[in-house]
C-alpha positions in Angstrom: 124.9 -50.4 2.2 125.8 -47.3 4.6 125.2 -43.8 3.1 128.9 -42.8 3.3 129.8 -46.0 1.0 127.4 -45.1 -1.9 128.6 -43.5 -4.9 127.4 -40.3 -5.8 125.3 -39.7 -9.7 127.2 -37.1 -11.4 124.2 -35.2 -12.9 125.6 -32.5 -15.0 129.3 -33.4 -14.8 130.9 -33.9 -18.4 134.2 -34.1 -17.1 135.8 -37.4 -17.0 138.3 -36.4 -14.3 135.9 -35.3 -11.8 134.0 -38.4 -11.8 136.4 -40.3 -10.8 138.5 -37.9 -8.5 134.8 -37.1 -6.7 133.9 -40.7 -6.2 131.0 -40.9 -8.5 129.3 -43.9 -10.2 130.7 -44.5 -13.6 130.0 -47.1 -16.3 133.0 -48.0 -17.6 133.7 -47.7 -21.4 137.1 -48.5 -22.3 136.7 -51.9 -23.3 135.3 -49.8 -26.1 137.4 -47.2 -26.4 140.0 -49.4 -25.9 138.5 -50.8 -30.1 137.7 -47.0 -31.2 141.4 -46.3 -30.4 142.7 -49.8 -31.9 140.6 -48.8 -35.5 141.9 -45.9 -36.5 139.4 -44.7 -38.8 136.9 -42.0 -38.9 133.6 -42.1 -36.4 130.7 -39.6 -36.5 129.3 -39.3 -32.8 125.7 -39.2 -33.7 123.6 -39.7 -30.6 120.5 -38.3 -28.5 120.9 -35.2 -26.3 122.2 -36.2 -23.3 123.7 -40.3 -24.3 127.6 -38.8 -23.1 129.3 -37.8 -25.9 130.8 -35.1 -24.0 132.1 -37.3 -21.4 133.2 -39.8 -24.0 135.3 -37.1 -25.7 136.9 -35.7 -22.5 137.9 -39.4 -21.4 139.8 -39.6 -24.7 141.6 -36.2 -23.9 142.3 -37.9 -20.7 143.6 -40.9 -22.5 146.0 -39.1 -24.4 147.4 -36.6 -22.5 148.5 -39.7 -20.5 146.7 -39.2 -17.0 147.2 -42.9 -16.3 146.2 -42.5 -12.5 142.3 -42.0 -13.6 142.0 -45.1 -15.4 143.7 -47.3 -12.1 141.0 -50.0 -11.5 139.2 -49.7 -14.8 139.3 -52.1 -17.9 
């Protein structure tokens, strides 16, 4: 793979937006959020340091304020 193809590690970016406006490597979750969302009940966020619970909660933001065009090409 050429270096210009590769996709970036966003190390120290929390915001869901900029990974994928900047062209970085992300996992994609909504599969998952897609069932958090579907529930509706109560969830306590009780990870490690540093396991994206940030980032999870700023890609819900991003779900609903309705900024459809960041989740093109994703679950």
């Amino acid at each position: 793979m050429a270096d210009q193809q590769r996709l970036r590690l966003p190390i120290g970016i929390q915001t869901f937006s900029e990974i994928r406006e900047g062209g970085y490597y992300y996992v994609d979750k909504t599969p998952v959020i897609e069932r958090l969302v579907q529930q509706n009940k109560y969830y306590f966020l009780s990870r490690p340091r540093r396991f994206g619970k940030s980032l999870l909660l700023d890609t819900l933001r991003c779900l609903f304020e309705g900024r459809q065009a960041l989740f093109d090409g994703l679950y």
